[in-house]
C-alpha positions as CSV (number, residue, x, y, z in Angstrom):
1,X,35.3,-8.9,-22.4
2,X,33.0,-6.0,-24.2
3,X,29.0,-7.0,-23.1
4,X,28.2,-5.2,-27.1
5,X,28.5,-7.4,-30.1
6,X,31.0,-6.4,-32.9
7,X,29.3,-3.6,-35.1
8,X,30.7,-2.4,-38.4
9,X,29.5,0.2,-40.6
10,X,27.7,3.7,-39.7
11,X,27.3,3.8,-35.6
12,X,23.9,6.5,-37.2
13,X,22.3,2.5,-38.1
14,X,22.8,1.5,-34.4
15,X,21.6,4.7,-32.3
16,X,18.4,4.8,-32.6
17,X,18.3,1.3,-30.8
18,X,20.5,2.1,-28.4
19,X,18.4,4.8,-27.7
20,X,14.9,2.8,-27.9
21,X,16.5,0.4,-25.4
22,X,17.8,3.3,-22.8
23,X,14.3,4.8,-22.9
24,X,13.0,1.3,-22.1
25,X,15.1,0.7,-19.3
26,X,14.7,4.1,-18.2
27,X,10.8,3.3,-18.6
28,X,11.0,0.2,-16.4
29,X,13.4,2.1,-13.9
30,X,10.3,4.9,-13.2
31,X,8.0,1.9,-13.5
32,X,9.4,-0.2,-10.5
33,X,9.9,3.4,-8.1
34,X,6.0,4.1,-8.9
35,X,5.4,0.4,-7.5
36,X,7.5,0.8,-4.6
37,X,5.9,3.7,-4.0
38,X,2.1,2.6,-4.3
39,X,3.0,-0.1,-2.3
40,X,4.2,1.8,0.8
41,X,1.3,4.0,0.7
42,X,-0.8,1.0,0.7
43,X,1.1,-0.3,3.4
44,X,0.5,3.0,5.4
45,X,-3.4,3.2,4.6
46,X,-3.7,-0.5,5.6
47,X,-2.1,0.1,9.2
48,X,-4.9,3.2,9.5
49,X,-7.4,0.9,8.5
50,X,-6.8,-1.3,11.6
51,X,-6.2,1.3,13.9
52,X,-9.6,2.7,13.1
53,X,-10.8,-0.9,13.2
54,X,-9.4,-1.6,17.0
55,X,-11.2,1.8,17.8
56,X,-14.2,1.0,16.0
57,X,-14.6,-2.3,17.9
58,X,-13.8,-0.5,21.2
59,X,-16.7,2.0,21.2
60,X,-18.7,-0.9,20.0
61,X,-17.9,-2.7,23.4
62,X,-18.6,0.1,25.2
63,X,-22.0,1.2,23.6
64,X,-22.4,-3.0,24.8
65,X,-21.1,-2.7,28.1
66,X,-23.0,0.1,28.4
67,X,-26.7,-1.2,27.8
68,X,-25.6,-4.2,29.9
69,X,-24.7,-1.9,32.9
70,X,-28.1,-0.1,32.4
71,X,-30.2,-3.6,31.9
72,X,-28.6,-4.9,35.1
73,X,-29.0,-1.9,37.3
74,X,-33.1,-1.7,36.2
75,X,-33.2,-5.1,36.9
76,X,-31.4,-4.3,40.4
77,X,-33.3,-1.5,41.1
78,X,-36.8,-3.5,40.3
79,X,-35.7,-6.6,42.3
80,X,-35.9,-4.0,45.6
């Protein structure tokens, strides 16, 4: 069982098409690697992003904790 359809006549009629349809397929092939591609970087830049979130948030906390620890201890040290 042959996939190709019966030709008959010059195979010069039928090459360029075959050709058209290889460079297609080929062009879809390259296509779907770039994607894969793109997507893993985005993958990668997105899992940087939310480390550099987490330590974003944790020096926030800190500068927080921080002013807190100096607001309590003024207010301890002015309550003696």
């Amino acid at each position: 069982m042959n996939a190709e359809p019966e030709r008959s006549g010059s195979r010069y009629l039928y090459a360029p098409f075959e050709v058209a349809n290889a460079r297609i397929d080929a062009n879809e092939r390259v296509a779907e690697e770039r994607w894969s591609a793109l997507e893993y970087r985005l993958g990668k830049i997105e899992l940087v992003m939310e480390r550099v979130e987490k330590r974003l948030w944790l020096a926030v906390y800190g500068v927080v904790a921080v002013v807190l620890a100096q607001g309590v201890a003024s207010v301890l040290s002015n309550a003696q």
